[in-house]
N, C-alpha and C positions, 0 to 999 in steps of 0.2 A: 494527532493534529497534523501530521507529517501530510503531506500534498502527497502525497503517498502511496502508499502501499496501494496500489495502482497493482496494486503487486500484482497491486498488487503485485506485478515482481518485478525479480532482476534478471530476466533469462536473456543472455548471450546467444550471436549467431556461433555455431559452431568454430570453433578454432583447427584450422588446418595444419599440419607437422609439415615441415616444406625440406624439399629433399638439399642436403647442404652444397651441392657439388651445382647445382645447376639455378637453383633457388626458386628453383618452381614449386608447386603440390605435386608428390608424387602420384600417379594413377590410385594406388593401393587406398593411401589415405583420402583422397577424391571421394574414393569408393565407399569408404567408411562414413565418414562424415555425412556423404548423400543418407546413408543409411539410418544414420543415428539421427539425423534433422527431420526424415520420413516420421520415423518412432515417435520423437516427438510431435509433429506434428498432429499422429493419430492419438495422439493422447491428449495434448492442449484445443484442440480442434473443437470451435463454435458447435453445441451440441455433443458433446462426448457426453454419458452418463457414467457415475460411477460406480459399480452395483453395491447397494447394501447402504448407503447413503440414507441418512434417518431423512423424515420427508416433514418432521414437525421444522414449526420456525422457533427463532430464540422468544421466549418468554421470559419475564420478570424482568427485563428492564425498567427503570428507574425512569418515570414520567419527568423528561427534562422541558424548562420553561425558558423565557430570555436569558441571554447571557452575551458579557463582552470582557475581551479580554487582547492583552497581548503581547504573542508569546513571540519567542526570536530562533531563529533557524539559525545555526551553526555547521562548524565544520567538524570531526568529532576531536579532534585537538582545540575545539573548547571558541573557535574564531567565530565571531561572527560574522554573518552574511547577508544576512536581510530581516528588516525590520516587518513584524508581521501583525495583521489586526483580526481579528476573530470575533466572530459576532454571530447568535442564532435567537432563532425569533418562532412565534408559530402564526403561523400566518394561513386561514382553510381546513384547518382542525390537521394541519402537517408540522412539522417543525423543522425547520430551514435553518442551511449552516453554510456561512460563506468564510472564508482564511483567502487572505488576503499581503503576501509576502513581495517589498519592496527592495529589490537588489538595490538600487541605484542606477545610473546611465541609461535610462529609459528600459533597463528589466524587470519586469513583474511577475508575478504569479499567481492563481487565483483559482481557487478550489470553491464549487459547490456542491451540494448534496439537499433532500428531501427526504424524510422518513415519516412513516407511519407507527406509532406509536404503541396503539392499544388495537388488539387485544396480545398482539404478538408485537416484537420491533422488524419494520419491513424498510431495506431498501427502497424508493422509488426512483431515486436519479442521483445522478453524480458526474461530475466535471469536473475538467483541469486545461487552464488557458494560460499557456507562456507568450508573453509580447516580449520582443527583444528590439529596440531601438526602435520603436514604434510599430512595429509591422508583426505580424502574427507569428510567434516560431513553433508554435506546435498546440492542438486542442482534441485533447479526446474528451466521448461523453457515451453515455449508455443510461438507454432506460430500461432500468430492471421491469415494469410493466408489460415492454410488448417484448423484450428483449434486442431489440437496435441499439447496433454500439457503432458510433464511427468513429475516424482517429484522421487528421489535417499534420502532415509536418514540414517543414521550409529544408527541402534539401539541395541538393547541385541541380538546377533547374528548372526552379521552382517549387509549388506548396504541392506536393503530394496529399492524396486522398485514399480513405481503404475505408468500406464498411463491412458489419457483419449482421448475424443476427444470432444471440449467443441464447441458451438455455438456463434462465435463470430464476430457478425454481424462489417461491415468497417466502421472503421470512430464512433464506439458504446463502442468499450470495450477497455480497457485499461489496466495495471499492473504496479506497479514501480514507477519509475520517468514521465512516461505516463501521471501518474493526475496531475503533475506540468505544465505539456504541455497541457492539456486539460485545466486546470484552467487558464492559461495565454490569450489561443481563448475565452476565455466562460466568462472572467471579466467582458468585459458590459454590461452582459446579467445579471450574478449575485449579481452584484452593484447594480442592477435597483429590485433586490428585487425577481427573478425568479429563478424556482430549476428548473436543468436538471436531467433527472436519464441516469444513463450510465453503462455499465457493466464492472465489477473486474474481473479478473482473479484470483481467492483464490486457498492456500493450505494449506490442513488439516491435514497430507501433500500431502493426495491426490487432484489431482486438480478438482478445482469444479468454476463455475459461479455465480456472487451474482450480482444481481442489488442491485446499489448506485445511492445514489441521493446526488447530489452538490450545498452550499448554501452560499451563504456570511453572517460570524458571525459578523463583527464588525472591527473597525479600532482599533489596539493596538498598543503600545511601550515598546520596550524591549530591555535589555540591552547585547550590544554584540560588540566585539572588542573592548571594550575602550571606544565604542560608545553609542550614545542612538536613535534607530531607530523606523521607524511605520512601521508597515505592516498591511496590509489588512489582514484576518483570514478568512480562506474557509475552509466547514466540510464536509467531505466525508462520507456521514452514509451509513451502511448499511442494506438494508429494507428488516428484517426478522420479518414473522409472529409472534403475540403476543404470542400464546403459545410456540413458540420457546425459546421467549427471558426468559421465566423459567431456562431453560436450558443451555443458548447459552449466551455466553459474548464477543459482538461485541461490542467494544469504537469506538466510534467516528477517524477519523484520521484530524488534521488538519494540514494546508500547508499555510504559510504566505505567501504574493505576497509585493512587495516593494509599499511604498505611497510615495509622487506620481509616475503614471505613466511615464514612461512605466512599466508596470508591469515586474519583476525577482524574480527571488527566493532567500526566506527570510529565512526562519524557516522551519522542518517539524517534526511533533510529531507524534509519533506510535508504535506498534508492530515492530519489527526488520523483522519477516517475518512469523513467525509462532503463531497458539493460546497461546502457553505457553511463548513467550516470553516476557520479560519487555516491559513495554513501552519507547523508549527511544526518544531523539531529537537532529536534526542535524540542524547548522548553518550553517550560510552562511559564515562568519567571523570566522578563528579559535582559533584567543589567548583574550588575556584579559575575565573578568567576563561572564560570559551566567544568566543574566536574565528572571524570567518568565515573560512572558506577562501579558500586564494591559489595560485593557479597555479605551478607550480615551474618546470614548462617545456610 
């Protein structure tokens, strides 16, 4: 439920060593750095393929109908932060998901998504609009159909603009709330101990493509609403070359699923949407205590 995994990720501009005596970037590290953001860039790069990448889309998801709900985004010491409302509908034989997270002092947040259902579960669109004291601070959006992704953000100057046009194979790639719906079809595959890799829609904030790979971490219990709950823990990583990860700070993103089945959404920890953002986490449950998770076994 996390506005999220944007991720799907968290990838930093390169971090430069800065020589102590003068306080500049030394030439050397200049050098490197150029070198390691290149590498990157031909690997996260609109249109990368990744060879060997299975080309079925995720099957046996769970036919989802209306829902409302609402959950509370936090900080991961447990604070809260914004009041959120959640609500999905089907609407064109699609079924549509909007979260809707109210900071306070004219900041909001607001995630959409579109999926296709049957016969496989397919991305078709997804978005995320920050308003900050009325006026737009940043909106990315991508249509996994044609593959157009563009990305709006308010920096020194004005709204910046970037488009792309990313490779986003059906029923493969995903953004948002998308991996809580991927992770819901894909449970008894990754209970039983098997990773799928699947493709993110990232923005940096320009939009870019990252293969993720999806795994089951473990059963844990945490404390939420008054309550005390388990959920399944599934990690969403993202598989950047080693000499990248010099450079590049991808965390993990993880998304609880409820124990027992039927699988629903529990928990989700991550990036709010961008590399520079905190990490923050959203519940499923909004009042009482927010507990971290704990290993069961």
């Amino acid at each position: 439920m996390g506005p999220i995994l944007t991720l799907f990720s968290r990838f930093s501009l390169p971090r430069y060593r800065r020589n102590r005596n003068s306080g500049r970037r030394s030439p050397a590290a200049l050098r490197l750095a150029r070198w390691a953001a290149l590498a990157w860039l031909l690997v996260a790069a609109p249109g990368a393929v990744v060879e060997g990448a299975p080309a079925a889309g995720v099957e046996g998801a769970p036919l989802e109908g209306a829902l409302h709900g609402f959950p509370a985004m936090r900080s991961l010491d447990g604070k809260k932060l914004a009041d959120g409302d959640f609500a999905q509908w089907i609407e064109g034989g699609r079924l549509h998901i909007r979260i809707l997270y109210e900071f306070g002092e004219g900041r909001r947040v607001e995630e959409r998504a579109a999926f296709r259902q049957s016969p496989e579960l397919v991305q078709e669109e997804w978005s995320l609009r920050e308003m900050r004291g009325g006026e737009l601070y940043r909106h990315f959006e991508v249509d996994f159909r044609s593959g157009a992704a563009s990305a709006k953000k308010r920096e020194e100057g004005g709204l910046r603009e970037w488009t792309g046009k990313l490779e986003t194979p059906s029923g493969r790639a995903f953004a948002g709330f998308g991996f809580t719906m991927a992770l819901k079809a894909l449970r008894e595959r990754l209970m039983r101990g098997e990773r799928v890799e699947l493709r993110a829609a990232a923005f940096t904030p320009k939009p870019r493509l990252v293969e993720v790979e999806l795994r089951h971490g473990g059963l844990d219990r945490m404390r939420m609403g008054g309550r005390l709950l388990r959920g399944d823990r599934f990690i969403v990583h993202a598989k950047i070359p080693w000499i990248a990860t010099l450079f590049v700070d991808a965390p993990d993103h993880r998304i609880w699923l409820t124990n027992p089945a039927p699988a629903g959404f529990l928990r989700w920890e991550g990036p709010l949407a961008e590399p520079g953002d905190p990490v923050i986490r959203v519940d499923l449950l909004p009042g009482g205590e927010s507990g971290a998770a704990e290993p069961i076994r």
